[in-house]
MARSEGU-11517 format. One record per atom (N, C-alpha, C): chain; residue number from 1; residue in one letter; x negated, y negated, z negated. Coordinates in Angstrom, 2 decimals, always signed. Layout:
BEGIN
mol | seq | type | u | v | w
A | NUM | A | X | Y | Z
...
# end
This chain:
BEGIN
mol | seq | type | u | v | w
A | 1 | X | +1.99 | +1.53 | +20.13
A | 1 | X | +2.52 | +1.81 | +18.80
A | 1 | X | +2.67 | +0.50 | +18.04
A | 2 | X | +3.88 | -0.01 | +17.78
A | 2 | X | +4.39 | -1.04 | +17.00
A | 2 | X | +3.95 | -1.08 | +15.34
A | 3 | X | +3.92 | -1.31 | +14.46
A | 3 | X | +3.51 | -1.24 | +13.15
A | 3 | X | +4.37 | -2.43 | +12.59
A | 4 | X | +5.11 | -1.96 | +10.85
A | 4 | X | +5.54 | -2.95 | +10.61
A | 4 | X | +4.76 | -3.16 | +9.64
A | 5 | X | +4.52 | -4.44 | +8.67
A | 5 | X | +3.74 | -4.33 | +7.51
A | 5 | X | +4.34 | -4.96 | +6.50
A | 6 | X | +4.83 | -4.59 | +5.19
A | 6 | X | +5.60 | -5.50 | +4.62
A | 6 | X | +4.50 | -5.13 | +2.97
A | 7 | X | +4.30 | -6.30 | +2.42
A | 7 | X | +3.74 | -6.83 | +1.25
A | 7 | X | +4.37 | -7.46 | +0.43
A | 8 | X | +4.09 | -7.87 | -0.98
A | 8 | X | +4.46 | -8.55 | -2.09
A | 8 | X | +2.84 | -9.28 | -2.55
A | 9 | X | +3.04 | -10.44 | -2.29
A | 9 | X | +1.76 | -11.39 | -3.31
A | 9 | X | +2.10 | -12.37 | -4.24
A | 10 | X | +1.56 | -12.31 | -4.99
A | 10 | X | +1.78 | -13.44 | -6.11
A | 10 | X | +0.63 | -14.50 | -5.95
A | 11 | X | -0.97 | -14.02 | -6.18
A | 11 | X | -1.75 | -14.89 | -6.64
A | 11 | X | -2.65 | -14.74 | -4.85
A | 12 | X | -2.41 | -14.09 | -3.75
A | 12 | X | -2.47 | -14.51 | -2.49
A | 12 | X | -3.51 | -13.34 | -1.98
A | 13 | X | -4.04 | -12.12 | -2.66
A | 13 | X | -5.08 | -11.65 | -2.98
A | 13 | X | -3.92 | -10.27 | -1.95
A | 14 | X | -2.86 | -9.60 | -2.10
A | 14 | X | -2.49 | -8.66 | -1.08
A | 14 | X | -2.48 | -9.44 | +0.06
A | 15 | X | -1.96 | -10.58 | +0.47
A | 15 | X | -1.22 | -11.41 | +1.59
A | 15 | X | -2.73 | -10.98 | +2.54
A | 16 | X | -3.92 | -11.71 | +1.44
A | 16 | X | -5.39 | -11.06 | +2.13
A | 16 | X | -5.41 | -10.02 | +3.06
A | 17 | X | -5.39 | -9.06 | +2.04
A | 17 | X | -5.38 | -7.63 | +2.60
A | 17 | X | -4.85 | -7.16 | +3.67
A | 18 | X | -3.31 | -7.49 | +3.34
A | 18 | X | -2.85 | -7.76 | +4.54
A | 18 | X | -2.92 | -7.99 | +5.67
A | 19 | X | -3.49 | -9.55 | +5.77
A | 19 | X | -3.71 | -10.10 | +6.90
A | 19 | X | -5.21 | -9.08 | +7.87
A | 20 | X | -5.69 | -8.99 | +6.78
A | 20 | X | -6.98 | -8.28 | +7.40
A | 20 | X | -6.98 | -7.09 | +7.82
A | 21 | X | -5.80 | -6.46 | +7.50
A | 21 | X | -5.36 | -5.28 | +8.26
A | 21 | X | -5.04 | -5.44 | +9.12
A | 22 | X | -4.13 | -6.54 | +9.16
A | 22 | X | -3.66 | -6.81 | +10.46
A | 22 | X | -4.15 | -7.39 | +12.20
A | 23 | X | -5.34 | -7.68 | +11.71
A | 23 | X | -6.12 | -8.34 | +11.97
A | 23 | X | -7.22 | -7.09 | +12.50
A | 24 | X | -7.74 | -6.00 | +11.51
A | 24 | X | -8.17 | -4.88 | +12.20
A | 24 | X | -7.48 | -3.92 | +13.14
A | 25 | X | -6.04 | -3.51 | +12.90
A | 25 | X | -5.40 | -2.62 | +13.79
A | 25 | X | -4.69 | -3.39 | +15.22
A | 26 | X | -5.14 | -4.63 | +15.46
A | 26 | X | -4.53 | -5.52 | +16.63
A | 26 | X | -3.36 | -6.62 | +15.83
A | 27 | X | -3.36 | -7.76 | +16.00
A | 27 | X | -2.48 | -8.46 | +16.01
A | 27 | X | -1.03 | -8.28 | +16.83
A | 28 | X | -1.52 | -7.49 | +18.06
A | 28 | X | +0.03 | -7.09 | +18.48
A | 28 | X | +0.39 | -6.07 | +18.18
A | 29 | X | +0.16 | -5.13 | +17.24
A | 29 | X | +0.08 | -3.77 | +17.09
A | 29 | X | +1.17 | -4.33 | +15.83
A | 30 | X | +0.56 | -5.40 | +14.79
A | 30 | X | +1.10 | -5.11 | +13.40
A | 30 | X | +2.35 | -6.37 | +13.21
A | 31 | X | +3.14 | -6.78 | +12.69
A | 31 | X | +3.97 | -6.84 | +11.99
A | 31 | X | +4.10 | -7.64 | +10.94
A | 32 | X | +4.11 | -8.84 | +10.22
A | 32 | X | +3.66 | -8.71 | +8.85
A | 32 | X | +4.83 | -9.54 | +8.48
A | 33 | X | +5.79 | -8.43 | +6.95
A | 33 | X | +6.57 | -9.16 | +6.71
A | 33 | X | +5.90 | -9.26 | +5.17
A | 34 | X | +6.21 | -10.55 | +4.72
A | 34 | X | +6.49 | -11.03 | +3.11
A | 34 | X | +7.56 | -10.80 | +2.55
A | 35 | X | +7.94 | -9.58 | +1.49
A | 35 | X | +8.75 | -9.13 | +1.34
A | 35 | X | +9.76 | -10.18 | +0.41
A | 36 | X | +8.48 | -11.41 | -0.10
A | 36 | X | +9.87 | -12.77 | -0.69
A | 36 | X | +10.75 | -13.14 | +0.08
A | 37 | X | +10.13 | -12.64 | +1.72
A | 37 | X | +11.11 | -14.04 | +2.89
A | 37 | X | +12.01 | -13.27 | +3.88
A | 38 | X | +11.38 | -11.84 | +3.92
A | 38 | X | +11.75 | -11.00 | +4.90
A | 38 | X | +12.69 | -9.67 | +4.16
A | 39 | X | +13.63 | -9.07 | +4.60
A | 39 | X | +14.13 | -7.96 | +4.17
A | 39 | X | +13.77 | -6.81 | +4.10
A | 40 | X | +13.63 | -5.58 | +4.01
A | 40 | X | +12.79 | -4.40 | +4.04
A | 40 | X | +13.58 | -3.86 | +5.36
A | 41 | X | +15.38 | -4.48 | +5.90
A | 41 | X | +15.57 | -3.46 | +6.79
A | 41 | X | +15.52 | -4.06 | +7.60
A | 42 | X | +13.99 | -4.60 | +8.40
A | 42 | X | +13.27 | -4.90 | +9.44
A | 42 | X | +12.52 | -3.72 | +9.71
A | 43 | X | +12.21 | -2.32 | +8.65
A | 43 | X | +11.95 | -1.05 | +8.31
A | 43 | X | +12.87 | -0.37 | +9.63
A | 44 | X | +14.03 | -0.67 | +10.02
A | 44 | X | +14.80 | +0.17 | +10.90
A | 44 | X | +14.23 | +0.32 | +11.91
A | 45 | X | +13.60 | -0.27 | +12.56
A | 45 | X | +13.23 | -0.78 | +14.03
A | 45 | X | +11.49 | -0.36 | +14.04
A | 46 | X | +10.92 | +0.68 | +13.18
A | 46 | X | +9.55 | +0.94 | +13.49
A | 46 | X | +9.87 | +2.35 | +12.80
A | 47 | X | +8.86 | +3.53 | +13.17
A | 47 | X | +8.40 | +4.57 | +13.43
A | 47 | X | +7.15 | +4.51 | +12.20
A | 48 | X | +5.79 | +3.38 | +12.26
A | 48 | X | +5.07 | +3.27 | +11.24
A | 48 | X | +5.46 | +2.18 | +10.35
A | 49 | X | +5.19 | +2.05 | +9.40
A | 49 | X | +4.65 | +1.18 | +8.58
A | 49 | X | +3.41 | +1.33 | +7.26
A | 50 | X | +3.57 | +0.02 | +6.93
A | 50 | X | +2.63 | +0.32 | +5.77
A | 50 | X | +2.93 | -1.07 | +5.07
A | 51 | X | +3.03 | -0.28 | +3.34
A | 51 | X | +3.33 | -1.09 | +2.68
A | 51 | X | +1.95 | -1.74 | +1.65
A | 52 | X | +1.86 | -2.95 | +1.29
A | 52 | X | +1.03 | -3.62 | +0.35
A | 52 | X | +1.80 | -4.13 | -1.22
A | 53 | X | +1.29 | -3.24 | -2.29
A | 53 | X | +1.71 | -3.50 | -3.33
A | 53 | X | +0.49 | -3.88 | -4.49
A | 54 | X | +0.82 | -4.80 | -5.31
A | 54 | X | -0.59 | -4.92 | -6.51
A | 54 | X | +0.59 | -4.21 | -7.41
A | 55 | X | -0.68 | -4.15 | -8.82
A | 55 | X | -0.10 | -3.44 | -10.11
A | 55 | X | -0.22 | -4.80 | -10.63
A | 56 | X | +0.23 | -5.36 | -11.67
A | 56 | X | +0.56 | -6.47 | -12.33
A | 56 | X | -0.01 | -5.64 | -14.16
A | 57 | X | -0.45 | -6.43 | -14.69
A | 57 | X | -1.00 | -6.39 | -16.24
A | 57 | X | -0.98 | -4.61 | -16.58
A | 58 | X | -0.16 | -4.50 | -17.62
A | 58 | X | -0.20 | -2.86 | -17.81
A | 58 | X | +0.59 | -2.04 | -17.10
A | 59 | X | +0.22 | -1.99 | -15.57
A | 59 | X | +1.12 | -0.32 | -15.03
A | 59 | X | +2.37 | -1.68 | -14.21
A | 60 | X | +2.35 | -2.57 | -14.17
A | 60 | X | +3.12 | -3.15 | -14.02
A | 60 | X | +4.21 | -3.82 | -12.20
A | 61 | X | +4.84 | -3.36 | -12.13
A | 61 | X | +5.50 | -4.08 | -10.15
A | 61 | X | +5.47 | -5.12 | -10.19
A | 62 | X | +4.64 | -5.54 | -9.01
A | 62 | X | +4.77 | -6.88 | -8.71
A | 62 | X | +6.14 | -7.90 | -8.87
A | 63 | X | +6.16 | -8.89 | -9.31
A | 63 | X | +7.70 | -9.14 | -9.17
A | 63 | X | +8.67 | -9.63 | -7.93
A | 64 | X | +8.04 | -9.59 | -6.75
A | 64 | X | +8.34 | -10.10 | -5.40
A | 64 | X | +9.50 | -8.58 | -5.38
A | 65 | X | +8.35 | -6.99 | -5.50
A | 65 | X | +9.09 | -5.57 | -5.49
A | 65 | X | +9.56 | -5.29 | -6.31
A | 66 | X | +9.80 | -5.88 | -7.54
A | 66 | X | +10.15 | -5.82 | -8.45
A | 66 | X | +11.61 | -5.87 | -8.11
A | 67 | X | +12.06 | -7.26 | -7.53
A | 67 | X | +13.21 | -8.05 | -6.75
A | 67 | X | +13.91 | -7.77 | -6.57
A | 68 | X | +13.29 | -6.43 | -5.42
A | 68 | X | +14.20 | -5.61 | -4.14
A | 68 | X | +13.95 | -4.45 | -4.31
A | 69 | X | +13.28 | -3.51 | -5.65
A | 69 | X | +12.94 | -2.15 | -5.96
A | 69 | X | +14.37 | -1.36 | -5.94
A | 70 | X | +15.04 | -1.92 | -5.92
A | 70 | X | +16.42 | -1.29 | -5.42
A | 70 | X | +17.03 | -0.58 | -4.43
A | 71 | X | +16.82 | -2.11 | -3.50
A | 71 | X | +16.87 | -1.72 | -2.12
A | 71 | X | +16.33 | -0.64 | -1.27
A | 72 | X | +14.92 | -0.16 | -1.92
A | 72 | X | +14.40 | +1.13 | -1.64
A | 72 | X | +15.14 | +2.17 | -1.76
A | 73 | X | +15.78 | +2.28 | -2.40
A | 73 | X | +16.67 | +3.42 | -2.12
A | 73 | X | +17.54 | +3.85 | -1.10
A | 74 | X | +18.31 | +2.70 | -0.18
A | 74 | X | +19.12 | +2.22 | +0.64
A | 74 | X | +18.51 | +2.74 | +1.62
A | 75 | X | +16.94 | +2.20 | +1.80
A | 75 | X | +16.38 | +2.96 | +3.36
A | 75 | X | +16.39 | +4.28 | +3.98
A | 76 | X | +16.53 | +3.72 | +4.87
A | 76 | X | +16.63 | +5.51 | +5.64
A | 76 | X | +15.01 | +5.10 | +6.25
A | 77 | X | +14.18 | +6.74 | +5.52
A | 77 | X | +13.24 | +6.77 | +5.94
A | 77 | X | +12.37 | +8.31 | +6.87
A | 78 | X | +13.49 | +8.79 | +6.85
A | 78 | X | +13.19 | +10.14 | +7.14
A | 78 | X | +12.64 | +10.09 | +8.78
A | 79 | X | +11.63 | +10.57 | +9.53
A | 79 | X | +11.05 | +10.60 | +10.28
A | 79 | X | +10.38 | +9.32 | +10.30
A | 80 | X | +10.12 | +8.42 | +9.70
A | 80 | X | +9.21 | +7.37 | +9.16
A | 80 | X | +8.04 | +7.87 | +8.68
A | 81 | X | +6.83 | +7.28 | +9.38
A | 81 | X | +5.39 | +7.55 | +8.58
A | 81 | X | +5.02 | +6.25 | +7.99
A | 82 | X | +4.18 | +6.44 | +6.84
A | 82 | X | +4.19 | +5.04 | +5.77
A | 82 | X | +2.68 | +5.47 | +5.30
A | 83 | X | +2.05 | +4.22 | +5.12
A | 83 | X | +0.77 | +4.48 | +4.28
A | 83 | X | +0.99 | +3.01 | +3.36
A | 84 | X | +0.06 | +3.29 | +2.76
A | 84 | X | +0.00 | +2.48 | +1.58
A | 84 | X | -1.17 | +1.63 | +1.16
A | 85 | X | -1.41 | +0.14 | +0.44
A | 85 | X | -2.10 | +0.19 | +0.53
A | 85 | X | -1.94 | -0.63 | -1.15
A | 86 | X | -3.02 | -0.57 | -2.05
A | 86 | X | -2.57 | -0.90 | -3.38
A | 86 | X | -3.91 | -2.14 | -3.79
A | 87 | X | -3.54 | -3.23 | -5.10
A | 87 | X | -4.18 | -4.05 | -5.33
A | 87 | X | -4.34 | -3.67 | -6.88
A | 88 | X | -5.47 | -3.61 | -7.41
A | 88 | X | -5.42 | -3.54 | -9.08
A | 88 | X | -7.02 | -3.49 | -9.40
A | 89 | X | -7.27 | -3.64 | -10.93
A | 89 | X | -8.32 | -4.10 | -11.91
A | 89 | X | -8.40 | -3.09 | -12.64
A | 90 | X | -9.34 | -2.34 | -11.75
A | 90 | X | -10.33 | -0.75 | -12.46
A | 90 | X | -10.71 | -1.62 | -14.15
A | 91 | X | -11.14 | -2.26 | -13.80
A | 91 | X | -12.33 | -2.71 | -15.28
A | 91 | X | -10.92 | -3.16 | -16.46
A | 92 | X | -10.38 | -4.65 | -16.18
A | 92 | X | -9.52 | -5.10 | -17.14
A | 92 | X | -8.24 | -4.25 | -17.17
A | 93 | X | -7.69 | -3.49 | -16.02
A | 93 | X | -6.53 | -2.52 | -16.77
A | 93 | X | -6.82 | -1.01 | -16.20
A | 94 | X | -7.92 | -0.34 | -16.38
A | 94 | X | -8.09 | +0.70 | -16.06
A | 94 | X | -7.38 | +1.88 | -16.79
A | 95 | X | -6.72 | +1.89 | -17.12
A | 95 | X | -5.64 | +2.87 | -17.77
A | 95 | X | -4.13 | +2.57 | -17.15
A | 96 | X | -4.46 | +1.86 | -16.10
A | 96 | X | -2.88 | +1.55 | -14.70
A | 96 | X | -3.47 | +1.05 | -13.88
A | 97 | X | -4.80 | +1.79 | -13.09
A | 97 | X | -4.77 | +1.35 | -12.07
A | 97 | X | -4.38 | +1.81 | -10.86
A | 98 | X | -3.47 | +0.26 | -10.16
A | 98 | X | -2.49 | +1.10 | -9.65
A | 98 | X | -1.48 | +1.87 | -9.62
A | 99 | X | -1.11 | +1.93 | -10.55
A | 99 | X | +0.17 | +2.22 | -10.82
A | 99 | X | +1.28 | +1.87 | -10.01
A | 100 | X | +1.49 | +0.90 | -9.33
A | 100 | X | +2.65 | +0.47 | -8.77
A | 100 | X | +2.68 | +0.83 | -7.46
A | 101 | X | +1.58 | +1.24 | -6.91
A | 101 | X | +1.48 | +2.05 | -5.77
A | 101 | X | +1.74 | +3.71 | -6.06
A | 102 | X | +1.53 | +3.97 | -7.18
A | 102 | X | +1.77 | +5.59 | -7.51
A | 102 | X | +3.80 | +5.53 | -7.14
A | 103 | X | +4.26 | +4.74 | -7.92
A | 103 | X | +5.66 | +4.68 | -8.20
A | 103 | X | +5.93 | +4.17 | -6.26
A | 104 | X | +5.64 | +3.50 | -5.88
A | 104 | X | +6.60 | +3.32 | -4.82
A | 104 | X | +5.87 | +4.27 | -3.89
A | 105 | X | +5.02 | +5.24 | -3.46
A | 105 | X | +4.55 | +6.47 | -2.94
A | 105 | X | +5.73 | +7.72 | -3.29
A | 106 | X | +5.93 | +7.22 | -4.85
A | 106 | X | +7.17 | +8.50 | -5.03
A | 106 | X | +8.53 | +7.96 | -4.94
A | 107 | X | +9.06 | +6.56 | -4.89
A | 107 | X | +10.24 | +6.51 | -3.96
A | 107 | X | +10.76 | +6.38 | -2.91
A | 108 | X | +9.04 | +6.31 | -1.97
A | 108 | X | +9.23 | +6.54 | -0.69
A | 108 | X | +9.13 | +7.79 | -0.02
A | 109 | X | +8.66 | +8.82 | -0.71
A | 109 | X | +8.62 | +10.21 | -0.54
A | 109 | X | +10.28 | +10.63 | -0.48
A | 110 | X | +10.62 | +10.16 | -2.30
A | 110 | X | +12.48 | +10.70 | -2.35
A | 110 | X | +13.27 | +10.41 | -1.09
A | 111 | X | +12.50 | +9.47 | -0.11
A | 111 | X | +13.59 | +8.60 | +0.71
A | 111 | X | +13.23 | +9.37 | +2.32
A | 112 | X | +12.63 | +10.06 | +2.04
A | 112 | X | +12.13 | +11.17 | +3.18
A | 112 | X | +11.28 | +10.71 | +3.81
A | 113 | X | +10.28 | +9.88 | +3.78
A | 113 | X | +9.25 | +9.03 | +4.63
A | 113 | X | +7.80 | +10.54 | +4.65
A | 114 | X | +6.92 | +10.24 | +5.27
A | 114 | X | +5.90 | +10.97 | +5.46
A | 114 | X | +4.83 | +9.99 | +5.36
A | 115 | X | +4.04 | +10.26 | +3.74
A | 115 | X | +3.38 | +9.55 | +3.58
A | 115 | X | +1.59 | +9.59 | +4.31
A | 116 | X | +0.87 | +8.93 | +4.66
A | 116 | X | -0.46 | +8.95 | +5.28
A | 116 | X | -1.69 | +8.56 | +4.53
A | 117 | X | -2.26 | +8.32 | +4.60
A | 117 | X | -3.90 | +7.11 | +4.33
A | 117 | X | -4.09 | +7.15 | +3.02
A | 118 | X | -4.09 | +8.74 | +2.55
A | 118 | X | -4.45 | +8.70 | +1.29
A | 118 | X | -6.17 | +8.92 | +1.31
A | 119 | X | -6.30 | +7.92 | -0.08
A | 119 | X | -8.00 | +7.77 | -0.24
A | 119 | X | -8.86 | +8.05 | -1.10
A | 120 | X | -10.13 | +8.44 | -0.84
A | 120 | X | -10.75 | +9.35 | -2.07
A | 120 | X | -11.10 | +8.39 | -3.19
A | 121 | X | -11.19 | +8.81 | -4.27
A | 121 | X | -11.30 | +8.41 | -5.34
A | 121 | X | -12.79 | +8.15 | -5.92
A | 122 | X | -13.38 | +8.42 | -5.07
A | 122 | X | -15.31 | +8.33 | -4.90
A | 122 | X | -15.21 | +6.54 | -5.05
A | 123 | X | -16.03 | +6.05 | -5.97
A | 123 | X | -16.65 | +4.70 | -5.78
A | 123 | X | -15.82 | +4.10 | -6.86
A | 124 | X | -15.10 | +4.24 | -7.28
A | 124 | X | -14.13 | +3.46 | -8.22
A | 124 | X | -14.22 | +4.35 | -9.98
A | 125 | X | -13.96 | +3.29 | -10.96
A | 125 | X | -14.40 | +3.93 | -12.44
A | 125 | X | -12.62 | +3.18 | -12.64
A | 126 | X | -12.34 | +4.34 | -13.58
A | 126 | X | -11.25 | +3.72 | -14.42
A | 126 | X | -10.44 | +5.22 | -15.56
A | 127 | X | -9.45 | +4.86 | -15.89
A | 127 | X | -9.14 | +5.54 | -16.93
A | 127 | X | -7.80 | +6.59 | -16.25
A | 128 | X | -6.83 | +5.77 | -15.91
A | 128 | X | -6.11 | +6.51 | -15.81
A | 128 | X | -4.88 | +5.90 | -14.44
A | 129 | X | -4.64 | +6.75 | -13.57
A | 129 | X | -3.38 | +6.16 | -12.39
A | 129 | X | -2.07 | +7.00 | -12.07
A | 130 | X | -1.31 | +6.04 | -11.85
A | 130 | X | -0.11 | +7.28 | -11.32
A | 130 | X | -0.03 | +7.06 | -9.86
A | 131 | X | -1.15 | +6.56 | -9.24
A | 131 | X | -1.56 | +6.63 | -7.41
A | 131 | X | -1.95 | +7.53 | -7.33
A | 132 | X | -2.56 | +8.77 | -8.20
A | 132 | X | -3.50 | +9.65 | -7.99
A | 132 | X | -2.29 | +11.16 | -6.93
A | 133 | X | -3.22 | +11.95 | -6.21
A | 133 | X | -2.75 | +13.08 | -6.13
A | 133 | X | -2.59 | +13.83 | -6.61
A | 134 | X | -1.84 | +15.06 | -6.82
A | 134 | X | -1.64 | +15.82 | -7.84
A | 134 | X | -2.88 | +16.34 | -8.36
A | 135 | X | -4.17 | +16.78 | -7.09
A | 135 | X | -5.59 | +17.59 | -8.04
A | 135 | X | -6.35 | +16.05 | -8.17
A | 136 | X | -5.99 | +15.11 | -7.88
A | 136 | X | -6.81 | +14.11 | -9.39
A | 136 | X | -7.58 | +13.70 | -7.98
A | 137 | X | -8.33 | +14.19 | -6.87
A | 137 | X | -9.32 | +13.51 | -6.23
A | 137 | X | -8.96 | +12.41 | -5.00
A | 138 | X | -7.87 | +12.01 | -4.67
A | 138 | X | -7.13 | +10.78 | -3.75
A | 138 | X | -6.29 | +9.76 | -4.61
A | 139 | X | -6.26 | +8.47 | -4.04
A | 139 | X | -5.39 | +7.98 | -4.38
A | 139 | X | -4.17 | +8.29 | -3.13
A | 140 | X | -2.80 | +7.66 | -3.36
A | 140 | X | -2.33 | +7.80 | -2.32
A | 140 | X | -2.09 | +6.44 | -1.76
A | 141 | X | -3.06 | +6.11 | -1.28
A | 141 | X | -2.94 | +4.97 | -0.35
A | 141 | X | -4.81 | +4.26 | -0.64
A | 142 | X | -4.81 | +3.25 | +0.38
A | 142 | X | -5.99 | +3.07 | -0.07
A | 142 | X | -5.81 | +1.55 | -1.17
A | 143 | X | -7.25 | +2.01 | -2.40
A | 143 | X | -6.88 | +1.28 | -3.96
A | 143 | X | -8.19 | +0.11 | -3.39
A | 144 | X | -7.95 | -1.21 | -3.19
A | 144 | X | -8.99 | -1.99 | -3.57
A | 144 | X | -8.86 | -2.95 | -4.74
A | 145 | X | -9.85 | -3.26 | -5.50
A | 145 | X | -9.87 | -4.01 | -5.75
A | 145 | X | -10.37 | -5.26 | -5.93
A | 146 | X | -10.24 | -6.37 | -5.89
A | 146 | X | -10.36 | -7.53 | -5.27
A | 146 | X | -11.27 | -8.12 | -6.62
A | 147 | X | -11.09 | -7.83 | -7.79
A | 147 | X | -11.35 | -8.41 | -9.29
A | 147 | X | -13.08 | -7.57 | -9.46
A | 148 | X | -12.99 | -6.61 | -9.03
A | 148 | X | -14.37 | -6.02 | -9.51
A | 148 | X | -15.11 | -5.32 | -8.27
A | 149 | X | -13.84 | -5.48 | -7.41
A | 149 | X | -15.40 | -4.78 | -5.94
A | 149 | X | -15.01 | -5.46 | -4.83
A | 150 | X | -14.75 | -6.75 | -4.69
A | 150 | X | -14.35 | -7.48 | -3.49
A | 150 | X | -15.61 | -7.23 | -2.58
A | 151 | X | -16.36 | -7.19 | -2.78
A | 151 | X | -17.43 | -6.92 | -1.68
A | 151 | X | -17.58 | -5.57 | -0.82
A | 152 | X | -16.42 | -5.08 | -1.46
A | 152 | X | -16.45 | -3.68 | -0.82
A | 152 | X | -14.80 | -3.33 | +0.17
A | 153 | X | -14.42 | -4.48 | +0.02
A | 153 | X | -12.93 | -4.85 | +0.69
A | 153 | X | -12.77 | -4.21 | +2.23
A | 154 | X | -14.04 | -4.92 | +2.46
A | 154 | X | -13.82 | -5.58 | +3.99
A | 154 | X | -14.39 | -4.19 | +4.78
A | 155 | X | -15.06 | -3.47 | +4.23
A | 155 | X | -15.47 | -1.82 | +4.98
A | 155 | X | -14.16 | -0.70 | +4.67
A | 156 | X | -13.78 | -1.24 | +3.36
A | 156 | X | -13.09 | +0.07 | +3.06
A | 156 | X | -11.92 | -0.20 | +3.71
A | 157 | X | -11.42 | -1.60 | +4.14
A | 157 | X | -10.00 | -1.66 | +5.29
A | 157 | X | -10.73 | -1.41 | +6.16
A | 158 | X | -11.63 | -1.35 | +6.64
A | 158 | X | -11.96 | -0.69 | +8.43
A | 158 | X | -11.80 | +0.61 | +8.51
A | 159 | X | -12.69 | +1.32 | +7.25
A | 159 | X | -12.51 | +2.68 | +7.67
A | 159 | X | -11.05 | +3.71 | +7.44
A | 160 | X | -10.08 | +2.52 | +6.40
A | 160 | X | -8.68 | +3.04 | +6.29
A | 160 | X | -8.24 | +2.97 | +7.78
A | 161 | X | -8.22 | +1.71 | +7.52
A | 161 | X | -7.61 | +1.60 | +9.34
A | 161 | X | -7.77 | +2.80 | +10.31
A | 162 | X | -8.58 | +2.98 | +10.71
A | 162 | X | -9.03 | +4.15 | +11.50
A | 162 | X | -8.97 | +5.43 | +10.94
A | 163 | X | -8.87 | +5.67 | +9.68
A | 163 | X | -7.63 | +6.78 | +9.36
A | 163 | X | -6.83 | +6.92 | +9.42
A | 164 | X | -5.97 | +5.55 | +9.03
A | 164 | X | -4.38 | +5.65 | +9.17
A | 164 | X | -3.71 | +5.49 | +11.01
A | 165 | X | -4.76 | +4.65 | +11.58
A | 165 | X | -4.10 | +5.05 | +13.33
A | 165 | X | -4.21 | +6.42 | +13.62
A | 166 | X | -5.39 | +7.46 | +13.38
A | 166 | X | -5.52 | +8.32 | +13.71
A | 166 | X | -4.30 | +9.32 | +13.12
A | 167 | X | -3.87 | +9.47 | +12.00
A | 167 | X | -2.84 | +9.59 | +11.13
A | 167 | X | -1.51 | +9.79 | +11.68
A | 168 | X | -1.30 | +7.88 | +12.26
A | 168 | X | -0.12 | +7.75 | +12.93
A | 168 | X | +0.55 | +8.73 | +14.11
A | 169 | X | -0.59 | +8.61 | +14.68
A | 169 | X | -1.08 | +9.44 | +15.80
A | 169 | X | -0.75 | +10.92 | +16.10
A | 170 | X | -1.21 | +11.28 | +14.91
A | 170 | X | -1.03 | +13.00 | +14.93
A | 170 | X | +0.36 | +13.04 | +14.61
# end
């Protein structure tokens, strides 16, 4: 199973994440495009992916997806499985956290994708997200954050990981 992985980083903190995903599900397994350098329809040619997005200040898209939030529309994603994986600050913007993973979960849904690796909402304090599932207890994708629980990074991509292969899978 091939995997593509495409991200947006600014301050180097998804590229992380990223890499360390990549890095858990096999290096030949994953993929990793930078969505500044790479196009999204490198998307044609895989079955999975998974995307890496941060929220920026209030509720805010990164500006790498910001760029090419367009182009999302264009994809053909229908029999595509996608998980997600999001960057944001429970404490300093907890009334959007995550947000920008809520919004591209729902234009990758419109685009017929089948979304995966949604994560419980246990362990994290904040105010308010539009990542959440409709009954309030998942995000949809898995939410770290790097600003107030980096120490909790490096377990919670292992045990995504091994949800989302299993995921792929089914």
């Amino acid at each position: 199973m091939k995997i593509a992985l495409f991200y947006g980083s600014t301050t180097g903190n998804t590229e992380d994440v990223a890499e360390q995903i990549q890095r858990t599900l096999g290096l030949e397994r994953v993929d990793l495009y930078d969505i500044a350098d790479e196009p999204l329809s490198h998307a044609s040619g895989y079955e999975h992916l998974i995307m890496g997005i941060p929220t920026w200040d209030y509720g805010e898209i990164q500006s790498e997806w910001e760029d090419i939030w367009d182009e999302l529309d264009h994809l053909e994603l229908s029999g595509k499985t996608v998980a997600l994986f999001g960057l944001g600050d429970q404490i300093g913007y907890g009334e959007w956290f995550l947000d920008a993973m809520g919004l591209l979960h729902d234009k990758l849904v419109e685009r017929g994708a089948k979304l995966v690796g949604y994560w419980p909402v246990e362990g994290y304090t904040f105010e308010a997200s539009k990542a959440l599932t409709e009954d309030g207890t998942h995000f949809v994708g898995l939410a770290v954050d790097e600003d107030g629980q980096h120490e909790l990074t490096e377990e919670r991509v292992q045990r995504w990981c091994q949800q989302v292969l299993a995921e792929f899978e089914s």
